[in-house]
DRENTI-663820 format. One record per residue: residue in three letters; x, y, z of N, C-alpha, C in turn. Coordinates in steps of 0.2 Angstrom, whole numbers, padded with zeros to 4 digits, always signed. Atoms other than C-alpha are relative to their C-alpha. Layout:
alaXYZXYZXYZ
...
REM end
This chain:
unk+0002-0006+0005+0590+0479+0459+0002+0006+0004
unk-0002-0005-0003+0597+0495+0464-0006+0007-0003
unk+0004-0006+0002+0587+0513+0462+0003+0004-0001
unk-0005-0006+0004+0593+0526+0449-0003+0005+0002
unk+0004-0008-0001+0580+0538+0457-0001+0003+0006
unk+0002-0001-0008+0580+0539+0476-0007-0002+0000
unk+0006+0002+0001+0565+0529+0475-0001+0002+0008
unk+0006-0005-0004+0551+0534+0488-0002-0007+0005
unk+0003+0004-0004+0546+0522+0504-0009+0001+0001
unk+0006+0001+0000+0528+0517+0500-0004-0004+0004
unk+0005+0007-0004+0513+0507+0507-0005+0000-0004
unk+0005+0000+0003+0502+0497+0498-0006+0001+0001
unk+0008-0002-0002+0483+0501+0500-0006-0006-0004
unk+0003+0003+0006+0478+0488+0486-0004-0008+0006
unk+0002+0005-0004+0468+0473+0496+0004-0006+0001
unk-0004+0006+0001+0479+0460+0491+0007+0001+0005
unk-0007-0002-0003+0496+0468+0499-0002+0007+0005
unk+0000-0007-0004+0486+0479+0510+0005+0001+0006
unk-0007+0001-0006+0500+0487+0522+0003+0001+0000
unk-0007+0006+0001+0514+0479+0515+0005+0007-0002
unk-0004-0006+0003+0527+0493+0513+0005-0002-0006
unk-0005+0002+0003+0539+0496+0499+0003+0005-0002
unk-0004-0002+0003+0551+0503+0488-0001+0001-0006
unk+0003-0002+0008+0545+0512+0472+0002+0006-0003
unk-0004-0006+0002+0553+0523+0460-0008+0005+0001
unk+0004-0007-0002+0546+0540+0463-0004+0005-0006
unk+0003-0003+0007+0545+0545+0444-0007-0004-0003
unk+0003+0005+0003+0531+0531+0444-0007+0003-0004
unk+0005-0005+0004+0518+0538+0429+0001+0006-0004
unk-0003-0005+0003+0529+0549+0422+0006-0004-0007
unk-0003+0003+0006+0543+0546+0406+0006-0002+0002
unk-0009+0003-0005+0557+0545+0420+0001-0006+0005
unk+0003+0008-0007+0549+0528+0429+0007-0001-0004
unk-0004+0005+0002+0564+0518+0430-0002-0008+0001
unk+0004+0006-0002+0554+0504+0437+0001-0004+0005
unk-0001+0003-0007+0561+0502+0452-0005-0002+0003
unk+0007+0003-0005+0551+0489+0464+0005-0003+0004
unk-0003+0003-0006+0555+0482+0481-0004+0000+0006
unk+0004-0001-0004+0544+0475+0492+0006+0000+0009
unk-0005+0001-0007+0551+0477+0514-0006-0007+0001
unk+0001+0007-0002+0549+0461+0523-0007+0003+0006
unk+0003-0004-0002+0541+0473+0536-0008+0003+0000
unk+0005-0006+0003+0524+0479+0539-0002+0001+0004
unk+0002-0008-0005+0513+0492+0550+0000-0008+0007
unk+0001+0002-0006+0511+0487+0568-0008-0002+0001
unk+0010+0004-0002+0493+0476+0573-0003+0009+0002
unk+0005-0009+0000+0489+0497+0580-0001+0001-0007
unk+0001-0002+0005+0493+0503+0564-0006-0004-0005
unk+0005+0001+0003+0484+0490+0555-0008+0001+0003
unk+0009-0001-0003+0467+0492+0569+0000+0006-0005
unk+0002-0007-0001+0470+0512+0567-0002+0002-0010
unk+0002-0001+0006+0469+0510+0545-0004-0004-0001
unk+0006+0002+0002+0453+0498+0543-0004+0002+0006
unk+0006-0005-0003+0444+0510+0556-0001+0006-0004
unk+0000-0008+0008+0450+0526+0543-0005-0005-0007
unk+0001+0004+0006+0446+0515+0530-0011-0001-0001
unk+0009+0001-0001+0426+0509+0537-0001+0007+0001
unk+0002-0006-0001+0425+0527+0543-0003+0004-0009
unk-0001-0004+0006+0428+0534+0525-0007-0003-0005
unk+0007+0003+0006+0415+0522+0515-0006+0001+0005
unk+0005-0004-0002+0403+0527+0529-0002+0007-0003
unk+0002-0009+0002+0406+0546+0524-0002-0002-0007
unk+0002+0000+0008+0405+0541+0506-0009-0004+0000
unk+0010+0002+0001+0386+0531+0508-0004+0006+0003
unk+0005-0006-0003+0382+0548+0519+0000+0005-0005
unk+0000-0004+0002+0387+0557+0506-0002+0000-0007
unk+0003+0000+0004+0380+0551+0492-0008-0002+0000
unk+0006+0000-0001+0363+0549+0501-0003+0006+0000
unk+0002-0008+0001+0364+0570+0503-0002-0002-0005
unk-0001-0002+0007+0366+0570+0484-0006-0001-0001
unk+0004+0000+0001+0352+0562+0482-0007+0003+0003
unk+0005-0004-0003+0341+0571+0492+0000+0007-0001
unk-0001-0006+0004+0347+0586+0487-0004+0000-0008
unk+0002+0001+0003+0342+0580+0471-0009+0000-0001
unk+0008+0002-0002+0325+0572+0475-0004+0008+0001
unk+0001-0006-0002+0321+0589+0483-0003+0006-0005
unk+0000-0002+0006+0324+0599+0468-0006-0002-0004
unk+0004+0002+0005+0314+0587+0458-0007+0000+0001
unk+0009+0002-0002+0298+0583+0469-0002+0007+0003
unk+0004-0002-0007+0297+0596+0484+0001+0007-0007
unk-0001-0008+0003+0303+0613+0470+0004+0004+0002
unk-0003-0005-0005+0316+0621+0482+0007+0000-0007
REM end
């Protein structure tokens, strides 16, 4: 399968194909998707994969710190009057 649109060098993020690079029209979500797919055989280096599941844990750390402010902010508000 050939690409009508300069498709775009991707990486999956999805758990299943975490990594895994590909090949995906660029117009993907739009009315111009041609529907280009193409997985590369290729994926990141053992660094790369350490260096994205430490981004990765980092991020759902900040995400549980940050919806424990919210809530305190909240509670705040509600109980203490500020």
């Amino acid at each position: 399968m050939q690409s009508i649109c300069n498709a775009n060098l991707k990486t999956s993020w999805i758990e299943s194909n975490s990594n895994k690079r590909f090949y995906g029209c660029r117009n993907y979500g739009n009315r111009n998707y041609c529907g280009f797919f193409q997985w590369i055989d290729e994926s990141f280096s053992n660094l790369q994969n350490r260096k994205t599941a430490a981004i990765n844990s980092r991020v759902k750390k900040l995400l549980i710190i940050a919806t424990c402010c919210k809530f305190y902010i909240i509670f705040e508000k509600i109980v203490i009057g500020k």
